[in-house]
C-alpha positions as CSV (number, residue, x, y, z in Angstrom):
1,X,61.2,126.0,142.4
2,X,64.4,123.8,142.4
3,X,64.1,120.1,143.7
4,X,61.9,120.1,146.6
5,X,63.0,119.1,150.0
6,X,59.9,117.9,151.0
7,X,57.0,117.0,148.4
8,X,53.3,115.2,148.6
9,X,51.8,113.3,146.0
10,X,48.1,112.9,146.3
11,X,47.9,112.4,149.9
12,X,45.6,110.6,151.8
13,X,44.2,110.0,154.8
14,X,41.1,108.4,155.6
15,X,40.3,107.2,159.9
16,X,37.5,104.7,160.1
17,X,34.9,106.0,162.4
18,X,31.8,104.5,164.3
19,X,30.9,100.9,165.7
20,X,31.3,97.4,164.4
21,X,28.1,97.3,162.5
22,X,28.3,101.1,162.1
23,X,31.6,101.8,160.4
24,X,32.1,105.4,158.3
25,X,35.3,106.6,156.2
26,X,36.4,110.6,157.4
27,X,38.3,111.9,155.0
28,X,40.8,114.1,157.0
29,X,43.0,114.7,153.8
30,X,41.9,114.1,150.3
31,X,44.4,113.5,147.5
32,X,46.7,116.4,147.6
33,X,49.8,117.6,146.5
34,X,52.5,120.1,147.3
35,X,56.0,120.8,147.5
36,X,58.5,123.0,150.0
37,X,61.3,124.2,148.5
38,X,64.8,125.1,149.8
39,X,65.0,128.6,152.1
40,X,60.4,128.9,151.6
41,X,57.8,129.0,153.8
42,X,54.7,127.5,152.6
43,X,51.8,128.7,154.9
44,X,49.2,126.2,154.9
45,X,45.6,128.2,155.9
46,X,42.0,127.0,156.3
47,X,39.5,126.6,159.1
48,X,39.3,124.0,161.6
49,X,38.7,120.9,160.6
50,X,40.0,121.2,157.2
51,X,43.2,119.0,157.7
52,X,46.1,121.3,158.1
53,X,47.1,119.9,161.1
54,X,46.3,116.0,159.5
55,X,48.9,117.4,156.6
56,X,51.6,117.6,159.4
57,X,50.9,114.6,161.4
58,X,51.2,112.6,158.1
59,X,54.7,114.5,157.0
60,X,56.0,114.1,160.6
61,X,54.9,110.3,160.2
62,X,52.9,110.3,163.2
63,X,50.2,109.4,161.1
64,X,50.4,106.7,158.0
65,X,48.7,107.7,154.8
66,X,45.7,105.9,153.3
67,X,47.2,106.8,149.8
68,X,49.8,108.4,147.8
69,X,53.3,109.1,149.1
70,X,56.0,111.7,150.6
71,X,58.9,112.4,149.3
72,X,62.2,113.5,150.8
73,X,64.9,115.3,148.8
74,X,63.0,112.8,145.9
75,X,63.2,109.7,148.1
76,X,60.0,108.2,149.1
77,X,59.6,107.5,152.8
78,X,58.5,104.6,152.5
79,X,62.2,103.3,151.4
80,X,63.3,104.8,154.1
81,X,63.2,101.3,155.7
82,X,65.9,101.2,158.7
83,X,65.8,102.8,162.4
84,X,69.1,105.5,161.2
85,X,66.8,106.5,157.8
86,X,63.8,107.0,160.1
87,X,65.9,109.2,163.1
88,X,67.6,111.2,159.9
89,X,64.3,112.0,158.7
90,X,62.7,113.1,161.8
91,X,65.8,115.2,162.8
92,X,65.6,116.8,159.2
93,X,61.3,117.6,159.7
94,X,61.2,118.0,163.1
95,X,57.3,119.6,164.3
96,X,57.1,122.7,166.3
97,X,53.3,122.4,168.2
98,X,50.7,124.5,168.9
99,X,50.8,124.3,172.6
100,X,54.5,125.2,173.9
101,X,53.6,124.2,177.5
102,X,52.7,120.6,177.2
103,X,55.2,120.1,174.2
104,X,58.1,120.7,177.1
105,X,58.5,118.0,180.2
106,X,57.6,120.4,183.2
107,X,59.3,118.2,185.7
108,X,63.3,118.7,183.7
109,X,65.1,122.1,183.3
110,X,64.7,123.4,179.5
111,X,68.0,121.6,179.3
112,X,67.1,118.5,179.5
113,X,64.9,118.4,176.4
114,X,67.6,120.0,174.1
115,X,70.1,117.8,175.2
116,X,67.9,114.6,175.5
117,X,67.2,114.9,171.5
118,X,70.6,115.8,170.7
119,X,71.9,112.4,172.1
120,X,69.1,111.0,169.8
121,X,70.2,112.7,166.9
122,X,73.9,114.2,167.0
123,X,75.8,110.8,167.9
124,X,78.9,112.9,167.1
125,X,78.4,115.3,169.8
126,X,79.8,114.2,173.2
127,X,79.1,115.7,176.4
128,X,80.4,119.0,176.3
129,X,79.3,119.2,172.7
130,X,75.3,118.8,173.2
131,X,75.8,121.7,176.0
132,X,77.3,123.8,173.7
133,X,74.9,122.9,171.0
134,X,72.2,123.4,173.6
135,X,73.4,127.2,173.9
136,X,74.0,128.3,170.7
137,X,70.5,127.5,169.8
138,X,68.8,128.9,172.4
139,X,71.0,131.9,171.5
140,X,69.9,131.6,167.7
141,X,66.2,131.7,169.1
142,X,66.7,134.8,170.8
143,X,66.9,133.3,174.4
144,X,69.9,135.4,176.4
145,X,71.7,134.8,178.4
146,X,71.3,131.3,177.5
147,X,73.2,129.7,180.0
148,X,70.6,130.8,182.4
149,X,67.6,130.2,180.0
150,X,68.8,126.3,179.8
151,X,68.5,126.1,183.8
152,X,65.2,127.2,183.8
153,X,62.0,125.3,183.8
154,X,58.9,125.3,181.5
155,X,56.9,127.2,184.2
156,X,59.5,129.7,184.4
157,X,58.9,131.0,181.3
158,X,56.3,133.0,179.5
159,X,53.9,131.9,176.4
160,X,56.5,133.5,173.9
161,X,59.7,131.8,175.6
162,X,58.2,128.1,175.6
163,X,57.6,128.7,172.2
164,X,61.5,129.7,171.2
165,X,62.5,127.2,173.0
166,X,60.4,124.8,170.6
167,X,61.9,126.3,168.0
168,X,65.6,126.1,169.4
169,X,64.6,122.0,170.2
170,X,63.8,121.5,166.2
171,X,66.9,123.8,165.2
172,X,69.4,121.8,167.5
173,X,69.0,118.8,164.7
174,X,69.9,120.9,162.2
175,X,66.7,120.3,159.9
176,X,65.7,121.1,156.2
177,X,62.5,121.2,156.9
178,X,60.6,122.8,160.5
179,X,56.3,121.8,160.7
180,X,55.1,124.6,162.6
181,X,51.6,123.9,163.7
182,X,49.7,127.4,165.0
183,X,52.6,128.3,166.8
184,X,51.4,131.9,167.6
185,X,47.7,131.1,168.1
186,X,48.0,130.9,171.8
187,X,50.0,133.5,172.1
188,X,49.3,137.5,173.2
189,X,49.7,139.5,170.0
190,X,52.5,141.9,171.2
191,X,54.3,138.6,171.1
192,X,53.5,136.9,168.0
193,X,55.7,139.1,166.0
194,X,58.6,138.1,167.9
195,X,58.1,134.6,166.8
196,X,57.0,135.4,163.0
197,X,60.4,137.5,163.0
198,X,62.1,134.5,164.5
199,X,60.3,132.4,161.4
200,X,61.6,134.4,158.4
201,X,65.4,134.8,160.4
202,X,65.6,131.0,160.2
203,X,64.1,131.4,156.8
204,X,66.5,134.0,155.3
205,X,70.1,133.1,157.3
206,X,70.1,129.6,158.6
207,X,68.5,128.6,155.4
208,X,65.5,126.6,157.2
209,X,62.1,126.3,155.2
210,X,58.8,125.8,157.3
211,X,55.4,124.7,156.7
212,X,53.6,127.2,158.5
213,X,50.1,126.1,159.8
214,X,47.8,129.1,160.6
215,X,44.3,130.3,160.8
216,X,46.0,133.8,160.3
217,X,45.7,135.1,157.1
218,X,47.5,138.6,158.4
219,X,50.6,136.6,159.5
220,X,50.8,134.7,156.7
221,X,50.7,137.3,154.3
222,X,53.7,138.8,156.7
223,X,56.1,135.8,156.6
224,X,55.2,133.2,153.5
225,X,56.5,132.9,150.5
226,X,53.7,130.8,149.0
227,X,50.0,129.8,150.4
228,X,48.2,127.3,150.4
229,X,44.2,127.3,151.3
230,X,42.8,124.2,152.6
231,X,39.1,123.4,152.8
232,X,37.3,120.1,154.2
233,X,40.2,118.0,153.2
234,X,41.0,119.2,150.0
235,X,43.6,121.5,148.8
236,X,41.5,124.4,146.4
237,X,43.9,126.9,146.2
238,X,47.7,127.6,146.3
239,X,50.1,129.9,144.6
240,X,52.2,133.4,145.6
241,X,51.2,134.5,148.7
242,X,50.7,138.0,147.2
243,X,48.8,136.4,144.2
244,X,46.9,134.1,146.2
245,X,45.7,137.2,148.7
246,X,45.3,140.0,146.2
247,X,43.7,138.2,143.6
248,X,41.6,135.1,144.9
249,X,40.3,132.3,142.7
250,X,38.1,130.4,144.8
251,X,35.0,131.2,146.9
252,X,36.2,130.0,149.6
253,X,39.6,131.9,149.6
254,X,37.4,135.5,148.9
255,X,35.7,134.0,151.9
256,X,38.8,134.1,153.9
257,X,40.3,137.2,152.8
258,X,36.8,139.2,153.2
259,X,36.7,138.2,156.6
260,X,40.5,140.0,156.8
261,X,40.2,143.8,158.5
262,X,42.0,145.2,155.2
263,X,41.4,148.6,153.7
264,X,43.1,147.3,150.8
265,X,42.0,144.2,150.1
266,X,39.9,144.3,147.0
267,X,35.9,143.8,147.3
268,X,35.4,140.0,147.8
269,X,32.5,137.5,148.8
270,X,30.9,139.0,152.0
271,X,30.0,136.2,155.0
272,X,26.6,136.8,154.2
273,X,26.8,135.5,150.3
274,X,28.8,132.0,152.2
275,X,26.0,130.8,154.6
276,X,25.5,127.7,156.1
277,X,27.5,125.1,157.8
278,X,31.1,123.5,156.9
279,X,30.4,120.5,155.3
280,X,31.2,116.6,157.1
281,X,33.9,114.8,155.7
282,X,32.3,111.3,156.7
283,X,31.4,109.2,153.7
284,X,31.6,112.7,151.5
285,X,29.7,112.4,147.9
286,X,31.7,113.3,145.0
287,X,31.8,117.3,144.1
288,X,33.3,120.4,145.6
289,X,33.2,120.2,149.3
290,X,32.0,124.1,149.5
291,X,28.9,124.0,146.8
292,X,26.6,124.0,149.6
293,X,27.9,127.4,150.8
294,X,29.4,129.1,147.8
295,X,26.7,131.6,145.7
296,X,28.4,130.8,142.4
297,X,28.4,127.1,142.6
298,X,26.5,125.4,139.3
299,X,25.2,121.9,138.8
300,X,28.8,120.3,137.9
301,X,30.1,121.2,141.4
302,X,27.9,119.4,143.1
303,X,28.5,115.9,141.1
304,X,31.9,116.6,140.0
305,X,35.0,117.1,142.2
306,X,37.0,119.9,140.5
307,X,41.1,119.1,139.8
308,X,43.4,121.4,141.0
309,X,44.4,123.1,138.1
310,X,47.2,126.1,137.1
311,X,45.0,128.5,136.3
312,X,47.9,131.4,136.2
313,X,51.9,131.1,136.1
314,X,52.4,128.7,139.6
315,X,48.8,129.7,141.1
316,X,46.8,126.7,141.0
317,X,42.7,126.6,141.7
318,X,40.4,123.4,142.3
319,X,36.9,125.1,141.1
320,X,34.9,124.7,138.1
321,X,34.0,128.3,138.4
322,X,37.6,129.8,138.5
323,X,38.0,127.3,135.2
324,X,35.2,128.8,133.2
325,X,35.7,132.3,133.9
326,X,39.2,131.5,132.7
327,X,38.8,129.8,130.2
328,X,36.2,132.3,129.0
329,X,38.4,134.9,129.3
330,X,41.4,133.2,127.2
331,X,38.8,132.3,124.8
332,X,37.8,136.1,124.1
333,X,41.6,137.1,124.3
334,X,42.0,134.6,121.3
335,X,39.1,136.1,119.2
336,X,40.3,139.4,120.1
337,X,43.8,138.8,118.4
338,X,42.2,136.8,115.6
339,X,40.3,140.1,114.5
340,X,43.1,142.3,114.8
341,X,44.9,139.6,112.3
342,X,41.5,139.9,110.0
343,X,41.6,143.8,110.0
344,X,45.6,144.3,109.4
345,X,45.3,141.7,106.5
346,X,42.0,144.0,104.7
């Protein structure tokens, strides 16, 4: 990867939860790192609760972090001290949510919104300028004729439309950078392949990298470049998408992609060898967060909390398991070499 446009350095995010003389620590987001590079989608997979949609908040700076730091194009946020570095930011990450309905103001035309965060964040557009703006993204979204589309409101449109038009909002800014938060979930499936189309066009000609949030593992596997497998907080996988789906390091990844309807995914862990409940993140003990459910875990996993490691050229694995068998397998690789070096010398 070149310089990253957007990168996270042990990331952190702990609420404080309970009463007064009851007070507990949930760790939504436990130290982790990543990076998006230019023209990539990252998609960031897990189940609920894991902190994917945390991971957004805290880039999108709706949430502060409890530790570590973001960086933008290599500038931490936290220099970016005046109200102009803060609107460039958000205009360059804008978020893309989950629910297209409520993200759009029912009572304006799908015009307003467009144009509303243009005046934010083009102040050299006048006028006549954000209107055209407004229509050439809602053209780049797939929304024709978009004249008409801008005059019509939120209820006027299906699932699928609400949802370009959240795309057309972020693109209007012209950003590096989109968070997409499950923005298919709630919508039927004949549609959702509009919108993952729509994802790799921005991708491939406008040049826009996302940070894909899904559940999906099938759509994911059709848009991203690289994935990234979050579970109760902590990152415990990442690497090609293709790598990451056809060879799995961690339990809980086989997990994932044995509950995929493939015929070609390999043999993985079945549901039934993964029992048991996810774990809570309140007050969590050291150790992998998925000993308690994984066959394979051993007595280090459930006092020590496994690095995430490069296990293979850019896939990484958190798991003490992954690491032995590894390691194992690079130690027999060098005993295998040494003997052939002991037999061509005799």
């Amino acid at each position: 990867m070149s310089t990253p446009i957007l990168e996270a350095r042990g990331l952190t995010r702990v609420f404080r939860v309970g009463g007064f003389l009851n007070r507990h620590d949930l760790h939504a987001v436990d130290d982790a790192s990543f990076a998006i590079g230019g023209s990539e989608i990252l998609a960031l997979v897990g189940e609920s609760g894991s902190g994917k949609s945390t991971i957004a908040r805290l880039l999108a700076q709706v949430y502060t972090p409890s530790a570590g730091e973001i960086l933008f194009e290599g500038t931490p946020l936290t220099k970016l001290r005046s109200r102009a570095d803060q609107m460039r930011y958000r205009a360059a990450v804008p978020m893309v949510f989950q629910d297209p309905f409520s993200s759009l103001n029912q009572s304006y035309p799908v015009s307003h919104g467009i144009e509303r965060g243009l005046k934010l964040h083009r102040s050299d557009l006048d006028a006549e300028g954000r209107r055209s703006e407004a229509e050439r993204v809602m053209e780049a979204v797939g929304m024709r004729p978009a004249s008409e589309a801008l005059r019509k409101y939120p209820y006027e449109l299906s699932g699928g439309q609400r949802q370009r038009v959240g795309f057309a909002q972020a693109l209007a800014y012209k950003p590096k950078v989109i968070l997409a938060d499950e923005p298919v979930s709630m919508l039927d499936i004949s549609v959702r392949i509009g919108l993952l189309n729509l994802m790799a066009k921005l991708r491939d000609e406008d040049h826009v990298s996302l940070l894909y949030i899904t559940h999906d593992i099938a759509s994911a596997r059709y848009i991203a470049d690289r994935m990234m497998v979050m579970y109760a907080g902590h990152v415990v996988e990442s690497g090609p998408v293709d790598e990451v789906l056809q060879s799995p390091q961690h339990p809980y990844t086989q997990l994932l992609v044995a509950a995929v309807p493939d015929p070609r995914a390999m043999p993985t862990m079945t549901a039934e060898q993964a029992a048991g409940e996810p774990p809570k993140v309140i007050d969590p003990k050291p150790g992998c967060r998925f000993a308690d459910r994984c066959p394979l875990a051993k007595e280090v996993c459930r006092t020590t909390t496994p690095p995430l490691l490069e296990l293979q050229p850019r896939h990484e694995v958190a798991c003490h398991v992954a690491a032995d068998r590894v390691g194992r397998g690079a130690e027999s690789e060098e005993l295998g070499r040494a003997a052939d070096l002991v037999g061509s010398a005799a």
